[in-house]
C-alpha positions as CSV (number, residue, x, y, z in Angstrom):
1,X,80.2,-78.6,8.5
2,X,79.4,-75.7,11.4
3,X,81.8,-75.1,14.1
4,X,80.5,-74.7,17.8
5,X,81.3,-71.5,19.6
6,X,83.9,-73.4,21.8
7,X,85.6,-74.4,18.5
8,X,85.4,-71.3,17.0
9,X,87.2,-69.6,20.1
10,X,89.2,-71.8,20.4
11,X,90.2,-71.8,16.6
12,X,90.4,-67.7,17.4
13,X,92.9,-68.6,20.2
14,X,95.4,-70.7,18.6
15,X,95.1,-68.3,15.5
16,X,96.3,-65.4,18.2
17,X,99.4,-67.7,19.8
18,X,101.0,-67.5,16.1
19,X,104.0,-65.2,15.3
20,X,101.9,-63.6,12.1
21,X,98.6,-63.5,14.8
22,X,100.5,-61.5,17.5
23,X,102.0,-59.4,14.5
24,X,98.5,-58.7,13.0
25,X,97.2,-57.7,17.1
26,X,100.0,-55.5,17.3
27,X,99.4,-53.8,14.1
28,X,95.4,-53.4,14.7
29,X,96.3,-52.2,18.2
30,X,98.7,-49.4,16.3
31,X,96.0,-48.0,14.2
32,X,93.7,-47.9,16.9
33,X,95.9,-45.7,18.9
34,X,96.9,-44.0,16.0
35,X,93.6,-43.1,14.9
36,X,92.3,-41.7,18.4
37,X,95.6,-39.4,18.6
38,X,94.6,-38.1,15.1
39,X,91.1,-37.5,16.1
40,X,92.4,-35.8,19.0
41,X,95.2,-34.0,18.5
42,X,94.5,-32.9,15.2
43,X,90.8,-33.1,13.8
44,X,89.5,-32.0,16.9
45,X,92.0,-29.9,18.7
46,X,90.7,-27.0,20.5
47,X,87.0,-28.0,20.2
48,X,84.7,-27.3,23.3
49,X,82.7,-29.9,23.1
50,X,83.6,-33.2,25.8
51,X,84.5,-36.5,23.3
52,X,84.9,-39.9,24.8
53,X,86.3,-42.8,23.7
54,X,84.9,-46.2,24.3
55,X,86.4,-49.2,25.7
56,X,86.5,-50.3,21.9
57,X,88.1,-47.2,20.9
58,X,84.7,-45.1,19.2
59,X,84.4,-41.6,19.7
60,X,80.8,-40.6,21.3
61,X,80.1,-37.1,21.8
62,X,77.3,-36.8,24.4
63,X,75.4,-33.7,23.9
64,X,73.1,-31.8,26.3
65,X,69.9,-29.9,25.5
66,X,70.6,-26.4,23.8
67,X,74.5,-27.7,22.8
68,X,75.4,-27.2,19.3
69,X,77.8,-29.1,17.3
70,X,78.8,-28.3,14.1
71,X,79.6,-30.5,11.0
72,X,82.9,-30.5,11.3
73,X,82.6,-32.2,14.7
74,X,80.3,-34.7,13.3
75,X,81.9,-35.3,10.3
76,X,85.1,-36.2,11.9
77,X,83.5,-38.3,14.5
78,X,81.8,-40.7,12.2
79,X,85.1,-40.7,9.9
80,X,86.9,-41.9,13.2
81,X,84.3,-44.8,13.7
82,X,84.1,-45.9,10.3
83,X,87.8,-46.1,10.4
84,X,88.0,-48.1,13.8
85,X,85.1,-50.4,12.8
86,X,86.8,-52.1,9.8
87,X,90.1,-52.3,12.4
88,X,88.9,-56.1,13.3
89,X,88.5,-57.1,9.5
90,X,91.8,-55.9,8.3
91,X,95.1,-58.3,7.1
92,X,98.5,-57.7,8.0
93,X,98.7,-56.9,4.0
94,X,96.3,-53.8,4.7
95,X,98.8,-52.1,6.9
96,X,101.2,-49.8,5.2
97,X,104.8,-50.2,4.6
98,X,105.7,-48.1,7.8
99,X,103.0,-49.6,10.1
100,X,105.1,-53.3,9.3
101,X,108.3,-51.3,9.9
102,X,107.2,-50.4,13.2
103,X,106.7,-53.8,14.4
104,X,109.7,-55.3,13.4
105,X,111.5,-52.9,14.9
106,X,109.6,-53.4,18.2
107,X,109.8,-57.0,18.0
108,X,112.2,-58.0,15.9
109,X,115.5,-55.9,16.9
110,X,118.5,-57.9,17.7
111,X,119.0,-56.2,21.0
112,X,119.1,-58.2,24.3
């Protein structure tokens, strides 16, 4: 039995309108963040070298004839994508304790 694409989007969508599917976007959207801060504010602080960051969150460092980069740069750049590409694979169970914490106090605090 093989799905249609309609089916599977629409399997994808329903999956997504679920309390533990909202929970697991939130939590995927957190690393994401968190991981571009930490390539930013701390693996890479003071570099010269311009970094951008792709609508899907990926560092790309676009370098012209005669730039250098060294292998810290590089190292920490593909570090940064490996961690963002398994992002979309993960389980609410692969988030830490304090990643879990963070959404239920977001979302699940008893204030008005």
């Amino acid at each position: 039995m093989t799905l249609s694409e309609n089916e599977l989007m629409n399997l994808k969508m329903k999956r997504e309108e679920t309390q533990s599917g909202k929970k697991l976007k939130f939590l995927q959207d957190n690393r994401r963040k968190r991981l571009v801060r930490l390539l930013l504010d701390v693996e890479l602080r003071g570099v010269d070298h311009k970094i951008y960051i792709t609508k899907d969150f990926r560092a790309d460092l676009t370098v012209h004839d005669g730039k250098w980069i060294n292998d810290h740069i590089r190292t920490a750049i593909v570090k940064h994508n490996y961690e963002i590409n398994k992002i979309p694979n993960l389980q609410v169970k692969d988030f830490s304790i304090q990643e879990i914490r963070e959404y239920e106090r977001t979302f699940l605090s008893d204030d008005p």
